[in-house]
N, C-alpha and C positions, 0 to 999 in steps of 0.2 A: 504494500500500500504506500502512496507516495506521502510521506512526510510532510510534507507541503499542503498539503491536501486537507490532512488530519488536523496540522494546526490554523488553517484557515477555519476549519468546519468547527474545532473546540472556541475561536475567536466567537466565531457570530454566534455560538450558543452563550457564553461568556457577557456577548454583547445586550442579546435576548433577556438575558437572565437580570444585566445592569438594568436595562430600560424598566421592566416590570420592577423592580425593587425600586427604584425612582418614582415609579408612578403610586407602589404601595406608601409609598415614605409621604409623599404628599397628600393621598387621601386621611392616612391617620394624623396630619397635621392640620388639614382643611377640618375633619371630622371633631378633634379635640378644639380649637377654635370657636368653633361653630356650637358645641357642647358647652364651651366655657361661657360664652355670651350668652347662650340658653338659661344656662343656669343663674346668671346674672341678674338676669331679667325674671327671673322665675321668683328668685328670693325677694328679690326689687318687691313686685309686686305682692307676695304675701304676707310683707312686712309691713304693706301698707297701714297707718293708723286708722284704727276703726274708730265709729262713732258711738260714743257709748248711749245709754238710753236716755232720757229726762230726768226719768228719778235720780239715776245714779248721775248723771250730769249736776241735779240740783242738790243732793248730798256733798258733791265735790266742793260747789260755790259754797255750801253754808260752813265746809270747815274751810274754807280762801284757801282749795287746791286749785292749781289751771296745770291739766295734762297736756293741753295741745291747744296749737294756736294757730290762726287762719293765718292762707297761706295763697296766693295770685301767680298762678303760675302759666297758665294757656291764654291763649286771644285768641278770638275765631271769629271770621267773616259771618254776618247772619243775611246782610241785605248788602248786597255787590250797588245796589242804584244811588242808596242812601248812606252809603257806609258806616250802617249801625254793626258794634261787635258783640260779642258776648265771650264775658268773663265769670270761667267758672270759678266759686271759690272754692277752694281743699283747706285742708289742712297738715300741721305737719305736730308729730308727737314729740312732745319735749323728752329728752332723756333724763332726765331728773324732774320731779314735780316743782311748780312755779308755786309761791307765796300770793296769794292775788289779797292786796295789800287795801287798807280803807278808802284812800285815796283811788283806788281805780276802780272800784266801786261804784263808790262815788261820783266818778270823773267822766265830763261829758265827749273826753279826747277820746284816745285810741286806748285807753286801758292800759296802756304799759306795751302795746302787741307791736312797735315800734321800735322801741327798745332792746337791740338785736345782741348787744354785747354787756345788757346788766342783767344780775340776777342769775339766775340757771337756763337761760334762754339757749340752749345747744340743742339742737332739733336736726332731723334728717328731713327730708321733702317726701310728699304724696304724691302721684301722679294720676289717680285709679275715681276716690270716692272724694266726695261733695258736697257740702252743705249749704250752701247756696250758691247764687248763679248772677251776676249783674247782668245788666244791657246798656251799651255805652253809646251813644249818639255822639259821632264826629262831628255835624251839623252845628249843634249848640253847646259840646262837653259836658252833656248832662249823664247824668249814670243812673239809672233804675234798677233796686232791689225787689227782686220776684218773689220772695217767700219773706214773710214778717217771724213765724213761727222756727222754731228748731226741728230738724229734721235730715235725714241721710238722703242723697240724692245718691241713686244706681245708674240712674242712663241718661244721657243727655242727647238728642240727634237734632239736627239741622236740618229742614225740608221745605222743598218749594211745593205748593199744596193750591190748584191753579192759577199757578202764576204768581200765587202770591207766601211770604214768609212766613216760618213758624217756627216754634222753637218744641220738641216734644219733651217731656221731663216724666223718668217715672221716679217716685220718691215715696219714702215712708217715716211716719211722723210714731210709730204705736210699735214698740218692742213688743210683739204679738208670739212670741214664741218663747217670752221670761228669758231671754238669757243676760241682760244685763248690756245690751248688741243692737244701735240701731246698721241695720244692712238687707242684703238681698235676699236672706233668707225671713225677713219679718214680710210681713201683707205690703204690696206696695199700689201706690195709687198712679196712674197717670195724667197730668199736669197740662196744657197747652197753650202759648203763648202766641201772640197773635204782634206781630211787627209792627204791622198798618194801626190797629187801634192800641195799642200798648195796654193789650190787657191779657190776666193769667186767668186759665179759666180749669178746676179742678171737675175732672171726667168722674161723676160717683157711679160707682158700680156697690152695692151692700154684698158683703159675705164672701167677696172675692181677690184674687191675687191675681194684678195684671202681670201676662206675660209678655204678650207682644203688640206690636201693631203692625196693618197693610196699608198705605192709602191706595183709595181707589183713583186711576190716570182720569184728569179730569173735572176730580167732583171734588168740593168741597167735604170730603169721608173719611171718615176709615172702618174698618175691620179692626176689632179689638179682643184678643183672645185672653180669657181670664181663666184661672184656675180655683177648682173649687176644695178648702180643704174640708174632702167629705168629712178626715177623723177628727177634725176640731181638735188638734194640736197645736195652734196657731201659725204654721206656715204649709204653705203647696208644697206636694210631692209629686215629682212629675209620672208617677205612675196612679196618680190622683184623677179628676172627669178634668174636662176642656172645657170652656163654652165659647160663643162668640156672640159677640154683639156689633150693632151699629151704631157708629156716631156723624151726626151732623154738625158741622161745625157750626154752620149758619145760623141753625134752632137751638145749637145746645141741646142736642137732644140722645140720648142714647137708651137705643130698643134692640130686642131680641132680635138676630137675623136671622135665624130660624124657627118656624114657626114650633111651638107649644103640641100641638096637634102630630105635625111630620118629629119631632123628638120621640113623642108617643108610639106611633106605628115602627119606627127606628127600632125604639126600645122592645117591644112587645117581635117583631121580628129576629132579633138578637135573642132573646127570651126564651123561643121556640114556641110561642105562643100563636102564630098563624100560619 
């Protein structure tokens, strides 16, 4: 066998063999990368500071603790014609409990929430949950506060709804499941703001946990799917019933979209009943 031959043929296997171990060396560098930002972002966000409920919020205030303090972090386009924004507020958790002192109490400023380097003020930032939401007019520099009340804000979206702006909010004001937690496992309600008349307009559904919404192209609508919790544990389980309903925006109106009657024949069909 010619020598030449053999160390040509052991080369390009040689060769073969560099190239694939090149190519493995950089998928487990892309993949650990990729992994590591994951995980980043994972802890990022489950670290998030939660909103605790009323009671235990108002227990804090009467012994002058402050866990967490409001926090301005996003700006977001709501009306591209008018260039109105909206500013969610978060919060961010203090790492050591703050002293909330007579004077800020009292005090018709900013409470001390300003004062970024006295006191125990060392805090990491939220990115996730929300307790209230501004609305900022370029126009005049005015700023409108949407909710007076305290409360956890879960979703925020932005929608043109024909033709014209809206703001959708689902939030929950009722620690419905005792855990001492306001968040997205408590009952939440859905919220809607209206650009053109600057007004917030709270969608009542009784006995139920909004989950999502559809608008319908066109109509001033949606589709609103709530969940029901049948075991009166205080929060939806998504192996729990569905319903849906409709809302009009124009009337403020929200009704069964399916009728009472056709649920009936549904059911009884299901049943084995006909």
């Amino acid at each position: 066998m010619d020598i030449n031959k053999i160390k040509d043929f052991n080369q390009k296997v040689l060769a073969i063999f560099g190239s694939l171990a090149i190519v493995l060396i950089a998928i487990v560098i892309i993949w650990t990368i990729t992994e590591y930002f994951r995980s980043m972002s994972y802890n990022r966000y489950n670290d998030e500071p939660e909103i605790v409920s009323n009671e235990k919020a108002q227990e804090n205030y009467d012994k002058n603790i402050r866990t967490h303090q409001v926090s301005f972090e996003s700006f977001r386009l709501v009306d591209t014609i008018n260039n109105v924004y909206l500013i969610p507020v978060s919060q961010s958790a203090l790492k050591l409990e703050e002293y909330i002192s007579k004077k800020d109490k009292s005090s018709n400023g900013t409470l001390g929430l300003l004062d970024m380097y006295g006191g125990y003020s060392d805090f990491y930032y939220d990115y996730r949950s929300y307790n209230n939401a501004l609305i900022y007019d370029s126009r005049d520099t005015s700023i409108q506060k949407l909710f007076e009340s305290r409360l956890s804000i879960n979703r925020i979206n932005i929608e043109k709804i024909a033709g014209k702006p809206f703001v959708l909010i689902a939030a929950t004001d009722k620690d419905t499941n005792k855990d001492d937690i306001l968040d997205a496992s408590d009952s939440k309600t859905l919220y809607i703001y209206s650009v053109d008349s600057k007004t917030l307009t709270e969608i009542k559904s009784k006995n139920t946990d909004f989950v999502d919404y559809k608008v319908i192209s066109g109509k001033e609508q949606l589709i609103i799917k709530y969940g029901l919790d049948k075991d009166k544990n205080g929060t939806y389980n998504w192996d729990e019933p569905m319903i849906m309903k409709l809302y009009s925006i124009r009337d403020n109106k929200l009704s069964d979209l399916i009728a009472s009657d056709l649920i009936n024949e549904l059911q009884n069909t299901l049943d084995g009943k006909n």
